[in-house]
mmCIF file of the C-alpha atoms, coordinates in Angstrom:
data_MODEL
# 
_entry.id   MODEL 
# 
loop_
_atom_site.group_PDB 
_atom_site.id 
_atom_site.type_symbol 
_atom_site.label_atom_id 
_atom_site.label_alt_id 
_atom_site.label_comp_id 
_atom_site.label_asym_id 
_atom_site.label_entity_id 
_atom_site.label_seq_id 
_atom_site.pdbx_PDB_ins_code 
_atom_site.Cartn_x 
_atom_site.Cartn_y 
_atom_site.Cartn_z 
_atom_site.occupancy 
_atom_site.B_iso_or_equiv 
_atom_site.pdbx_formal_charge 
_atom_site.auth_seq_id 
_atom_site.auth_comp_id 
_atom_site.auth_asym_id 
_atom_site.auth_atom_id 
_atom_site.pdbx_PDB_model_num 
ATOM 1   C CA . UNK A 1 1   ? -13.050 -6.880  16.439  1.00 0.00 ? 1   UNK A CA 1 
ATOM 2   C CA . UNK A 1 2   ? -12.986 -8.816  13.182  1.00 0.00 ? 2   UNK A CA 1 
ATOM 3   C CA . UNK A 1 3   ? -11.896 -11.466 11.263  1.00 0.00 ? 3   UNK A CA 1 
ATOM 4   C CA . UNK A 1 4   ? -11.079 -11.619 7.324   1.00 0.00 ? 4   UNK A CA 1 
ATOM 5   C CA . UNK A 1 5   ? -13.019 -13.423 4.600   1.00 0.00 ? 5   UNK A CA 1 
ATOM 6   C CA . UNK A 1 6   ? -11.288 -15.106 1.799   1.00 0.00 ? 6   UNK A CA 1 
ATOM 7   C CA . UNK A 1 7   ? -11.331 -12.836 -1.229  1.00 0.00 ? 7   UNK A CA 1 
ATOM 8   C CA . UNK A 1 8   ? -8.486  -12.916 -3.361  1.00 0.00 ? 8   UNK A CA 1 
ATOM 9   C CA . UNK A 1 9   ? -7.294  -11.166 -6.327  1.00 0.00 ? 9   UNK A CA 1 
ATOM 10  C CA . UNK A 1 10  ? -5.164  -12.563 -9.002  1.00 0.00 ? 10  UNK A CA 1 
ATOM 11  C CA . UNK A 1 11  ? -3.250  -11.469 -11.717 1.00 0.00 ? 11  UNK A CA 1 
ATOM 12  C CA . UNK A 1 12  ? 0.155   -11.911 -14.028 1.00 0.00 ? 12  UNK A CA 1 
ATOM 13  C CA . UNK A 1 13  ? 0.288   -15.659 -15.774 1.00 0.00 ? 13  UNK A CA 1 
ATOM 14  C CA . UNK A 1 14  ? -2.277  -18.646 -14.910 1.00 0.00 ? 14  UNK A CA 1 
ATOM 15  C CA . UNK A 1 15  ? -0.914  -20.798 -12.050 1.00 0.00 ? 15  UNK A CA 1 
ATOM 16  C CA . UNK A 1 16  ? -0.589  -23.515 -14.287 1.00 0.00 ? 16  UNK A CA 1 
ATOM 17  C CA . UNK A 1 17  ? 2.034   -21.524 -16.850 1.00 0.00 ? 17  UNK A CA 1 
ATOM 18  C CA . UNK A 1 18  ? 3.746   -19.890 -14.011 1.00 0.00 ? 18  UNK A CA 1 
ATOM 19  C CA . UNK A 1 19  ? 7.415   -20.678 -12.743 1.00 0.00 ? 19  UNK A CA 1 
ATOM 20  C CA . UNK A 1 20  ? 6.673   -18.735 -9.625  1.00 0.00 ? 20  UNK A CA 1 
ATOM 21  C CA . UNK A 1 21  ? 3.965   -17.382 -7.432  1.00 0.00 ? 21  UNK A CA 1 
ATOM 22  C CA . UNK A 1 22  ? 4.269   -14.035 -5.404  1.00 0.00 ? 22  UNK A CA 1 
ATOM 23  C CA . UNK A 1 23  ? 1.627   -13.151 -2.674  1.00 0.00 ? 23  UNK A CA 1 
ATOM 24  C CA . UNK A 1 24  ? 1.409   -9.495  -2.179  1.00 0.00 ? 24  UNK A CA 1 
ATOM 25  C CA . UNK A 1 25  ? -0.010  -7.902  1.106   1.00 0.00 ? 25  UNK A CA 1 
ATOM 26  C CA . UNK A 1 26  ? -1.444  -4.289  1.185   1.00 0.00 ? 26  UNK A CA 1 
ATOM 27  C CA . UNK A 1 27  ? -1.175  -1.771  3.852   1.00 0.00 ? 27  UNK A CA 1 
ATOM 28  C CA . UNK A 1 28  ? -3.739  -0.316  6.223   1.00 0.00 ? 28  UNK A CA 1 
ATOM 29  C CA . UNK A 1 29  ? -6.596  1.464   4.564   1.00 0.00 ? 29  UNK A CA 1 
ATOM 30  C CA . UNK A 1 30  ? -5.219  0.160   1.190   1.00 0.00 ? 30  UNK A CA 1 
ATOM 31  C CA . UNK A 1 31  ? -7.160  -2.523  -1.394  1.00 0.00 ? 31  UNK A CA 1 
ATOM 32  C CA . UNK A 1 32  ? -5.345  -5.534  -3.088  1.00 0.00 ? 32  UNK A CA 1 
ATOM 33  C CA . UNK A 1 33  ? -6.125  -4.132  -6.267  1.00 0.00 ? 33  UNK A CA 1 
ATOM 34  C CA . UNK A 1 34  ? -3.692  -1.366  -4.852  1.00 0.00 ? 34  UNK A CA 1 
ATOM 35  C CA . UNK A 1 35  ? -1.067  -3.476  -3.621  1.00 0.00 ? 35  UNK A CA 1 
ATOM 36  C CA . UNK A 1 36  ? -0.748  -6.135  -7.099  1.00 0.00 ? 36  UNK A CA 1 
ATOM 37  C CA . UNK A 1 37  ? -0.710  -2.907  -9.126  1.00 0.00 ? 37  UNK A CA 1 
ATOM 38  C CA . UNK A 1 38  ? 2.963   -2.554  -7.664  1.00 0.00 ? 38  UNK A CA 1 
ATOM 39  C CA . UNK A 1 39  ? 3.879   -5.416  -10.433 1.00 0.00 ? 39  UNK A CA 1 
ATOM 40  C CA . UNK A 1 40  ? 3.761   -2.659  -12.870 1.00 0.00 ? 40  UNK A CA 1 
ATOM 41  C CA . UNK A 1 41  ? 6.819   -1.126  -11.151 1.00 0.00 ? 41  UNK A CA 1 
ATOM 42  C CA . UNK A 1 42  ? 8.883   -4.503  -9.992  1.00 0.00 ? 42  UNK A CA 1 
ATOM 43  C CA . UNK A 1 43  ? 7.807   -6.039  -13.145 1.00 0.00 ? 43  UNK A CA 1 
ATOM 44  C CA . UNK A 1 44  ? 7.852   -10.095 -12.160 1.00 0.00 ? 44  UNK A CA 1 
ATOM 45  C CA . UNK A 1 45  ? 6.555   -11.197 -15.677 1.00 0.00 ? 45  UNK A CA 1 
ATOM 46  C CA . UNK A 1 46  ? 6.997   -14.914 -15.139 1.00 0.00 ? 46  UNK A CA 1 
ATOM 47  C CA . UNK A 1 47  ? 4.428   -15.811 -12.385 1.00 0.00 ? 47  UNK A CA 1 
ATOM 48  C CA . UNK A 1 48  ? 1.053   -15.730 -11.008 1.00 0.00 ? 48  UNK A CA 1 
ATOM 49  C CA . UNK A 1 49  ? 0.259   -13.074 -8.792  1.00 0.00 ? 49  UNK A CA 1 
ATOM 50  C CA . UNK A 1 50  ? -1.811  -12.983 -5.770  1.00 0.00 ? 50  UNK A CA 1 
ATOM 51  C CA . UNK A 1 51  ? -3.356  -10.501 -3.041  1.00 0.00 ? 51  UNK A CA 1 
ATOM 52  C CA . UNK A 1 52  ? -5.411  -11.319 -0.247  1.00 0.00 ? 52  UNK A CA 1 
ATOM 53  C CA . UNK A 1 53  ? -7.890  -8.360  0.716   1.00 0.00 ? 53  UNK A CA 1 
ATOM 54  C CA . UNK A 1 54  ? -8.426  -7.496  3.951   1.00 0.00 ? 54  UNK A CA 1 
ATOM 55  C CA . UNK A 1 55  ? -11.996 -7.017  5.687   1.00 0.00 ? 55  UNK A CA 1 
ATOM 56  C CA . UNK A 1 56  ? -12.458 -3.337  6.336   1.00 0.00 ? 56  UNK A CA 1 
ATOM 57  C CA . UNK A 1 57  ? -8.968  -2.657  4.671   1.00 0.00 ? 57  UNK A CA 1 
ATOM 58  C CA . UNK A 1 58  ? -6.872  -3.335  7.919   1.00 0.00 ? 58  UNK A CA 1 
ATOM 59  C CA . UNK A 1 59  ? -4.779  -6.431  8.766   1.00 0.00 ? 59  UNK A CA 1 
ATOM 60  C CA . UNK A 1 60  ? -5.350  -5.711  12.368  1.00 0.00 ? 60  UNK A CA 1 
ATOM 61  C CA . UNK A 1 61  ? -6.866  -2.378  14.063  1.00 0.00 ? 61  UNK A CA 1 
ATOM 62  C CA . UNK A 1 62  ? -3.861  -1.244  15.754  1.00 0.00 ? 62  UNK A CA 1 
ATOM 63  C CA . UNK A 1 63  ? -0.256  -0.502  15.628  1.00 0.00 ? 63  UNK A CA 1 
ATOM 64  C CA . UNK A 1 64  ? 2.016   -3.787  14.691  1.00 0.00 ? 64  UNK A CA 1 
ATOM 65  C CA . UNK A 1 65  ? 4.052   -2.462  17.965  1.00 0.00 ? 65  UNK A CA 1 
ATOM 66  C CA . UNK A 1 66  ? 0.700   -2.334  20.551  1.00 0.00 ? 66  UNK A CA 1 
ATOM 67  C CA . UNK A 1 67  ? 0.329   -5.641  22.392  1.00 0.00 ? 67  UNK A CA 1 
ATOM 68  C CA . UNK A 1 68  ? -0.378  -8.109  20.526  1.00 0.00 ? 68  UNK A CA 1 
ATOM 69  C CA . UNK A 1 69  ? -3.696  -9.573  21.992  1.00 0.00 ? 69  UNK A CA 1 
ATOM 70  C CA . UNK A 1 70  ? -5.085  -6.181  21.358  1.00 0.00 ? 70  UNK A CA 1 
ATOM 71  C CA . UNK A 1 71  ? -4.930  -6.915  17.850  1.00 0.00 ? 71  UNK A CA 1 
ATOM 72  C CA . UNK A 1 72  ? -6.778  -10.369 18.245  1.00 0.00 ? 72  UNK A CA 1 
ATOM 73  C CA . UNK A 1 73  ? -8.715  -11.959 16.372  1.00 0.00 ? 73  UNK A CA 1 
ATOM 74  C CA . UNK A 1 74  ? -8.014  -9.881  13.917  1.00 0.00 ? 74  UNK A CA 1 
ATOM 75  C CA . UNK A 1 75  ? -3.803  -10.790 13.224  1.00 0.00 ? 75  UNK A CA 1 
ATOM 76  C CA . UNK A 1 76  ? -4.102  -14.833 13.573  1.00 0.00 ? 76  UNK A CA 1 
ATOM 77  C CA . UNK A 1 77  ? -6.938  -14.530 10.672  1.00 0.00 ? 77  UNK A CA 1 
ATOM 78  C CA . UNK A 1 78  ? -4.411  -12.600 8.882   1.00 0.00 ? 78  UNK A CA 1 
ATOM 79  C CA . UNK A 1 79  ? -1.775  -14.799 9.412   1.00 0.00 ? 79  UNK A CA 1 
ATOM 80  C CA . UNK A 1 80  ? -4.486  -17.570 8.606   1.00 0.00 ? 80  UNK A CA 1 
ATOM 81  C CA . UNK A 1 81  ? -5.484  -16.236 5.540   1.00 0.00 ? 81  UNK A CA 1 
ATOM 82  C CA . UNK A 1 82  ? -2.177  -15.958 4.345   1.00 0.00 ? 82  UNK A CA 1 
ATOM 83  C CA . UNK A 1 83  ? -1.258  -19.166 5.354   1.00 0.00 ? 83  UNK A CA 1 
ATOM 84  C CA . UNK A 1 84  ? -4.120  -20.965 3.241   1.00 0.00 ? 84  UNK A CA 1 
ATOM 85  C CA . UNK A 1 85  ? -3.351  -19.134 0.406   1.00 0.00 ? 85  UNK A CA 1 
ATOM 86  C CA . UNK A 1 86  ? 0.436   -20.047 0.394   1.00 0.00 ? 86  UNK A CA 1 
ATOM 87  C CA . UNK A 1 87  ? -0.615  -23.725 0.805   1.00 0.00 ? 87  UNK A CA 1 
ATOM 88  C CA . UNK A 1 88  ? -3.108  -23.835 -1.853  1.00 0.00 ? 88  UNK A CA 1 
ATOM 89  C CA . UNK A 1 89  ? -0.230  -22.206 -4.433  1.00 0.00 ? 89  UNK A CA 1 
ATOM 90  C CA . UNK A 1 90  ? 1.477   -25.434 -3.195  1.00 0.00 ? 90  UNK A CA 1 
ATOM 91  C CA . UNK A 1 91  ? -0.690  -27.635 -3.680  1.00 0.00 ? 91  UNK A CA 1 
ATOM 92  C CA . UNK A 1 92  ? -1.451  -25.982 -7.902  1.00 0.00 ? 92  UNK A CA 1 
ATOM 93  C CA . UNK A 1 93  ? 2.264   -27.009 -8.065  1.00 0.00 ? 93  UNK A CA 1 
ATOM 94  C CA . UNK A 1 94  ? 4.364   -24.194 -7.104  1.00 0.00 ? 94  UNK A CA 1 
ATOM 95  C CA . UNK A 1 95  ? 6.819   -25.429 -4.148  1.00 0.00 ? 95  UNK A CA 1 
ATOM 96  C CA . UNK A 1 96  ? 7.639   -22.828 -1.305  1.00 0.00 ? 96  UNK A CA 1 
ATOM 97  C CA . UNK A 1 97  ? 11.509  -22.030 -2.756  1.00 0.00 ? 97  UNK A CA 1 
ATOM 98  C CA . UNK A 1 98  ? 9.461   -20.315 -5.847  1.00 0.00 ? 98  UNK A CA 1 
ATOM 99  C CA . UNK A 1 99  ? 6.688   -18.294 -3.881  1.00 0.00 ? 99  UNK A CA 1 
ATOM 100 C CA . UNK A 1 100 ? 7.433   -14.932 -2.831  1.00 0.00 ? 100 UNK A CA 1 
ATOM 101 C CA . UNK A 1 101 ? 6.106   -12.125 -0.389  1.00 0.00 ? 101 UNK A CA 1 
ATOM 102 C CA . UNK A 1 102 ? 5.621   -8.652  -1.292  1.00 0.00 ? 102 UNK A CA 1 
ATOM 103 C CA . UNK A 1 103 ? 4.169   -6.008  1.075   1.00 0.00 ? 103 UNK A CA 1 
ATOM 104 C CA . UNK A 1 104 ? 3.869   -2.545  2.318   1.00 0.00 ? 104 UNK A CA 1 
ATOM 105 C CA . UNK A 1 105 ? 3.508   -0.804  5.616   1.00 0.00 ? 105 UNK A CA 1 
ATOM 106 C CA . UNK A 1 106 ? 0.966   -3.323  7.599   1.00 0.00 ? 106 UNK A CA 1 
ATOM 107 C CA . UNK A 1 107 ? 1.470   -5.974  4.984   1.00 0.00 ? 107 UNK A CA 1 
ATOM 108 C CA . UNK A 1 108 ? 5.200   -5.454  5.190   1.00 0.00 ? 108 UNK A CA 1 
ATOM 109 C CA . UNK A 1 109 ? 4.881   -6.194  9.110   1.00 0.00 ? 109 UNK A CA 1 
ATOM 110 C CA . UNK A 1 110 ? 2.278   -8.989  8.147   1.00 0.00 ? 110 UNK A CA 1 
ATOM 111 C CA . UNK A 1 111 ? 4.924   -10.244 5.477   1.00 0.00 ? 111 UNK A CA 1 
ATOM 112 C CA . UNK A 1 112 ? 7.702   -10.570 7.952   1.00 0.00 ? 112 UNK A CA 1 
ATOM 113 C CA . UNK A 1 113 ? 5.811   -12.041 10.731  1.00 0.00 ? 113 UNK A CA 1 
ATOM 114 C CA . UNK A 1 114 ? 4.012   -14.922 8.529   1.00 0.00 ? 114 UNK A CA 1 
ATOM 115 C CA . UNK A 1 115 ? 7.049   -15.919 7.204   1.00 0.00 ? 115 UNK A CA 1 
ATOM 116 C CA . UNK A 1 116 ? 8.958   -15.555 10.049  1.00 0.00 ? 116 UNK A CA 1 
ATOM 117 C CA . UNK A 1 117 ? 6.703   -17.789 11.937  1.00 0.00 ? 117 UNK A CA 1 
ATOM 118 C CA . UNK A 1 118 ? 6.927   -20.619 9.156   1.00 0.00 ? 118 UNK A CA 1 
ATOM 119 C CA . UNK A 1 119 ? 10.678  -20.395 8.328   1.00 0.00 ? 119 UNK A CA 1 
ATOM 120 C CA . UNK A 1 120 ? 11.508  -21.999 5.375   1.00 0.00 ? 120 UNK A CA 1 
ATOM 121 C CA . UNK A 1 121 ? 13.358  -22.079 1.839   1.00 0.00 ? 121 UNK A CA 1 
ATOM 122 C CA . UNK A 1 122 ? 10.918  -19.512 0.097   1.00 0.00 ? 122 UNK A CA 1 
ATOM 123 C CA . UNK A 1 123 ? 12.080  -17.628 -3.138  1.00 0.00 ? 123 UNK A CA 1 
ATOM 124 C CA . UNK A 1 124 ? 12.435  -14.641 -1.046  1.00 0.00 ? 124 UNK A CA 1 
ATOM 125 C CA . UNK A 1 125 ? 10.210  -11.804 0.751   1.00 0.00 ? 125 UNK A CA 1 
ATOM 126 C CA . UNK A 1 126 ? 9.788   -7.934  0.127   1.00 0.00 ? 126 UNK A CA 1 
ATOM 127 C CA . UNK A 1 127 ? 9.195   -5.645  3.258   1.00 0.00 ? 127 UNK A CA 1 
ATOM 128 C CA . UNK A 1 128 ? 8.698   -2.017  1.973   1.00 0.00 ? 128 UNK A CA 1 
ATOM 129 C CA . UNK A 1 129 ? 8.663   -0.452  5.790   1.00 0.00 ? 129 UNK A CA 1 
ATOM 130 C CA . UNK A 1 130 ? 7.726   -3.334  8.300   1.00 0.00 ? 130 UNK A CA 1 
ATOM 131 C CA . UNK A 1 131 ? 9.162   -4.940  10.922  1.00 0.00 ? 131 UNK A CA 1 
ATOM 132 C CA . UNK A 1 132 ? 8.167   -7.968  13.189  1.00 0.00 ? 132 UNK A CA 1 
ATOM 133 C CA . UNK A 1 133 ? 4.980   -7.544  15.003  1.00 0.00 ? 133 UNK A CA 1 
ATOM 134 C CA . UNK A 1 134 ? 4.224   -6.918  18.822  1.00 0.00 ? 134 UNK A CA 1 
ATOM 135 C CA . UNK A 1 135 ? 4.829   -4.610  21.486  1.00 0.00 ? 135 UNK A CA 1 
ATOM 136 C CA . UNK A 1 136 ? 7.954   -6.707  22.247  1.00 0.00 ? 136 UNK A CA 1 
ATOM 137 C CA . UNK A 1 137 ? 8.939   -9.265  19.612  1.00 0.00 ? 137 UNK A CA 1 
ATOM 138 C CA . UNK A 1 138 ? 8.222   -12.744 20.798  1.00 0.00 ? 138 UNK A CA 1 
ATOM 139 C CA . UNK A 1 139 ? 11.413  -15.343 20.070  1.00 0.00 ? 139 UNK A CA 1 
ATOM 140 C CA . UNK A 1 140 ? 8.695   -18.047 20.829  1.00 0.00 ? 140 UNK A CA 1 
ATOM 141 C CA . UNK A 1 141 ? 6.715   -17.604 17.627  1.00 0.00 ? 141 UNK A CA 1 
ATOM 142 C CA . UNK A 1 142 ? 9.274   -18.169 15.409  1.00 0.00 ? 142 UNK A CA 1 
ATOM 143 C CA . UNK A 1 143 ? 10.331  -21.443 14.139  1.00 0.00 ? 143 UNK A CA 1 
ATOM 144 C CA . UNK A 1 144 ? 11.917  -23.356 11.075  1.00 0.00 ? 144 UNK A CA 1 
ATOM 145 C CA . UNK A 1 145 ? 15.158  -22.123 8.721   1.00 0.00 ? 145 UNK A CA 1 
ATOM 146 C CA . UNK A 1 146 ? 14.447  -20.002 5.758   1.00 0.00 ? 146 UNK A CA 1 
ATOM 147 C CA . UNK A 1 147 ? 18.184  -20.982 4.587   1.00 0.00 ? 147 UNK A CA 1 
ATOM 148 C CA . UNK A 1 148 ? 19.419  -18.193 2.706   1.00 0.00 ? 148 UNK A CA 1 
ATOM 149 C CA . UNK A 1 149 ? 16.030  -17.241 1.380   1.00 0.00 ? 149 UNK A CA 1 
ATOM 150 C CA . UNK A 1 150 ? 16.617  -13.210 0.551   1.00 0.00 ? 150 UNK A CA 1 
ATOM 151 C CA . UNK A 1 151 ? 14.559  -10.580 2.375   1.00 0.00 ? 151 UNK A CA 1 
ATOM 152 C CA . UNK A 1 152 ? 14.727  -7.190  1.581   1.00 0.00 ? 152 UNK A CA 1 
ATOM 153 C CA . UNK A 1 153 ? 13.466  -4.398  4.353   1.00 0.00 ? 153 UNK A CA 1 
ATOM 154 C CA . UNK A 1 154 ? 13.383  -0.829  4.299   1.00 0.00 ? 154 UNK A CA 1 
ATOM 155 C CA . UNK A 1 155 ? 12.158  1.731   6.523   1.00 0.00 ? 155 UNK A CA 1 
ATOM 156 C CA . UNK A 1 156 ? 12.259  5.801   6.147   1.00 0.00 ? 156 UNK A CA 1 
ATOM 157 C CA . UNK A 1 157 ? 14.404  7.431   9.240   1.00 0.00 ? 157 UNK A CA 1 
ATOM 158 C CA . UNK A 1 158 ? 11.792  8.644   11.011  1.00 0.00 ? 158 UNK A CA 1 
ATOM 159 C CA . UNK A 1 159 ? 8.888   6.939   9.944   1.00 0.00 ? 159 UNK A CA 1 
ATOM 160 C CA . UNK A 1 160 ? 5.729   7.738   11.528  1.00 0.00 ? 160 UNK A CA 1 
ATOM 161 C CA . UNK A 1 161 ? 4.725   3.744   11.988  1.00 0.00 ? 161 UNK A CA 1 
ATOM 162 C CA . UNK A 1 162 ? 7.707   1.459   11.698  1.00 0.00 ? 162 UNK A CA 1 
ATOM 163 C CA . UNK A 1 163 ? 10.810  2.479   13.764  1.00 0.00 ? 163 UNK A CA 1 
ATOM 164 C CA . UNK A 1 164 ? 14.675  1.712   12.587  1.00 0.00 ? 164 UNK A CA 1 
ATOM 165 C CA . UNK A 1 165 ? 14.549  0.015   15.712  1.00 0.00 ? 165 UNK A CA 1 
ATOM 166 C CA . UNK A 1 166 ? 12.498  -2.714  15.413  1.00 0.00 ? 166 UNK A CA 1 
ATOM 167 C CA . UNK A 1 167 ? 13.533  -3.252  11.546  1.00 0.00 ? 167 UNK A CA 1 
ATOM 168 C CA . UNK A 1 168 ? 16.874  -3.446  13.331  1.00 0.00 ? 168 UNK A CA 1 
ATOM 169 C CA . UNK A 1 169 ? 15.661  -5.874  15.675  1.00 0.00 ? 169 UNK A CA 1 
ATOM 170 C CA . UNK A 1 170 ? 13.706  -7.652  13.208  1.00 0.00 ? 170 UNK A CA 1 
ATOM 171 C CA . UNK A 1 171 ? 16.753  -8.178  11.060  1.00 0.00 ? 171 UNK A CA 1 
ATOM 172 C CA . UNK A 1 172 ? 18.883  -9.772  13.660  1.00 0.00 ? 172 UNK A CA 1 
ATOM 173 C CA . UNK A 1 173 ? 16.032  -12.334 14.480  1.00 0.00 ? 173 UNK A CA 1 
ATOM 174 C CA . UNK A 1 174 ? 15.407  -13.300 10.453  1.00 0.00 ? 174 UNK A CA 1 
ATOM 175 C CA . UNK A 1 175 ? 19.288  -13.822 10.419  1.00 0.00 ? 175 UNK A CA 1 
ATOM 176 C CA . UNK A 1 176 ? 19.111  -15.930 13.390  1.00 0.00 ? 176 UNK A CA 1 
ATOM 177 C CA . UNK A 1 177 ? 16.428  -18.580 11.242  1.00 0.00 ? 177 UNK A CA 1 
ATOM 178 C CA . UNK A 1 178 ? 19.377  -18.045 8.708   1.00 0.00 ? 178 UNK A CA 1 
ATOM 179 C CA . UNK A 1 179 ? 18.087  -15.647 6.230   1.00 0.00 ? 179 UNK A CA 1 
ATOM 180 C CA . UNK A 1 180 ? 19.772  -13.669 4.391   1.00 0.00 ? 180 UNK A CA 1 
ATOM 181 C CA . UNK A 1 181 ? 18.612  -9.551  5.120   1.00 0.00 ? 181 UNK A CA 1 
ATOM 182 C CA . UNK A 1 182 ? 19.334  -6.341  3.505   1.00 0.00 ? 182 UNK A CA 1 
ATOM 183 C CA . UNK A 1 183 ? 18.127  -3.424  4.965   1.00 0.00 ? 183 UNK A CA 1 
ATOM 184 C CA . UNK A 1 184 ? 18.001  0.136   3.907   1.00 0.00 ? 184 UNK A CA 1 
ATOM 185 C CA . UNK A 1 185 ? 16.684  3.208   5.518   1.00 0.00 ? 185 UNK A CA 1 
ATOM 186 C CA . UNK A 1 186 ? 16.161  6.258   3.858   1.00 0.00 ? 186 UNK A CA 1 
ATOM 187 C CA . UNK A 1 187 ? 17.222  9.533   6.285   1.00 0.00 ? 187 UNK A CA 1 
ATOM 188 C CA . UNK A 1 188 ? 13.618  11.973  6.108   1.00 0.00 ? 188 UNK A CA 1 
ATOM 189 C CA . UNK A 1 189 ? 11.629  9.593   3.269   1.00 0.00 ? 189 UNK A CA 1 
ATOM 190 C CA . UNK A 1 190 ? 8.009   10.125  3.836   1.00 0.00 ? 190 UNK A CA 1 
ATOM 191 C CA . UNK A 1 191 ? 5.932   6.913   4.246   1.00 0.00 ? 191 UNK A CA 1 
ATOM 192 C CA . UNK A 1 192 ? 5.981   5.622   0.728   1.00 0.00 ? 192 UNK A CA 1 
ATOM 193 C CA . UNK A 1 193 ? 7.932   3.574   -1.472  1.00 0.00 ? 193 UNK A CA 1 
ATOM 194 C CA . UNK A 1 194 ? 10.400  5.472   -3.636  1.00 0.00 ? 194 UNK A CA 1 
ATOM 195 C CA . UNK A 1 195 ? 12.031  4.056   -7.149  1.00 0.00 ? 195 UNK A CA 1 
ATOM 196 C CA . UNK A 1 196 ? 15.458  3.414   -5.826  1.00 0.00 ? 196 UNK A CA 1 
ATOM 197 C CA . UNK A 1 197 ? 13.804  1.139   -3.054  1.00 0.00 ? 197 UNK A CA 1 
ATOM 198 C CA . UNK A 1 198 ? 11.832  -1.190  -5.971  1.00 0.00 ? 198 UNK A CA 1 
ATOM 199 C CA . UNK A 1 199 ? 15.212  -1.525  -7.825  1.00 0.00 ? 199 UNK A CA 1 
ATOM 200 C CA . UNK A 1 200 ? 17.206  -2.498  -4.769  1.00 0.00 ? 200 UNK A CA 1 
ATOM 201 C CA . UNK A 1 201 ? 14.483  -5.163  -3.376  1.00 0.00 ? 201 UNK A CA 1 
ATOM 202 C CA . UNK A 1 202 ? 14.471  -6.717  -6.604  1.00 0.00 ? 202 UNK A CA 1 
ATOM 203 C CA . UNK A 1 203 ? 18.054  -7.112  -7.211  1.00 0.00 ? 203 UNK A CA 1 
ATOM 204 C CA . UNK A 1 204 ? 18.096  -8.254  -3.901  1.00 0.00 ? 204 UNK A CA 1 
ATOM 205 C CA . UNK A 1 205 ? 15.314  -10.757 -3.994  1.00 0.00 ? 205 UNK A CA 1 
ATOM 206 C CA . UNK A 1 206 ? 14.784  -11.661 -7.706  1.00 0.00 ? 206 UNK A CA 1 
ATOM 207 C CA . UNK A 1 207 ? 18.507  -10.959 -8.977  1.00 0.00 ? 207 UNK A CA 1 
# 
């Protein structure tokens, strides 16, 4: 089992000219040079961009749905990691209603449970195919009130990691810290994320 080390790459404008931050989180076996490159498609030209690489490529070792001490130590330095970085972006001057989340597959799940677990007035949160993580979700872990902060989730119908299910699930608990969800799901999409699903997160979460 593993932890992460700190290793960070940036891009868009210098914190110090940007309006906004956005923290993007990569999937399994993917790179944060990967995940960042997704900017080209969302095109967020008025902040500073930043994505967190994880040790050996994987937020955790096993499925966001196996028990969740199975994927210790690994997920709570995840959720650290993430965690430090969103409080240093605070503390370079960018409050938490103008930092936003942006992930895929395991960084989608990773996305939704960080944020989850610190409910609060963020700018808003992308899930491309994630849901809340453990074998059962656990009401316990969640705390604050994001209100109204948008949060866009999709999922394909079937996908081969993240079930309509537990996005299902996961919706009704983010709308229970009051956010504000739209979910799609795509009948027989592969395990990707398709054009129409970049336009519709951003409308939803950027406007």
């Amino acid at each position: 089992m593993y932890t992460h080390q700190k290793n960070i790459i940036t891009a868009g404008l210098p914190i110090g000219e940007a309006s906004k931050a956005v923290i993007f989180l990569h999937g399994r076996g993917s790179s944060a040079e990967d995940i960042i490159a997704l900017n080209n498609h969302l095109k967020i030209n008025d902040a500073a961009l930043f994505a967190p690489q994880a040790t050996n490529n994987s937020w955790y070792p096993y499925s966001f749905m196996a028990p969740e001490a199975e994927n210790q130590p690994a997920l709570d330095s995840a959720l650290a990691q993430i965690d430090a970085l969103t409080t240093d972006v605070v503390a370079q001057g960018i409050p938490l209603s103008q930092i936003y989340f942006v992930g895929f597959s395991q960084g989608a799940c990773l996305t939704l449970e960080y944020i989850t677990r610190h409910a609060a007035a963020y700018g808003g949160a992308i899930a491309f195919t994630g849901g809340l993580i453990g074998e059962t979700i656990n009401l316990d872990n969640y705390t604050g009130d994001f209100a109204q902060t948008p949060i866009w989730i999709s999922t394909g119908n079937p996908d081969p990691h993240v079930p309509v299910s537990r996005v299902m699930e996961s919706k009704e608990v983010i709308e229970s810290k009051n956010g504000k969800v739209a979910v799609q799901v795509y009948p027989g999409r592969p395990h990707t994320i398709t054009r129409e699903e970049i336009t519709l997160a951003v409308q939803h979460v950027f406007g």
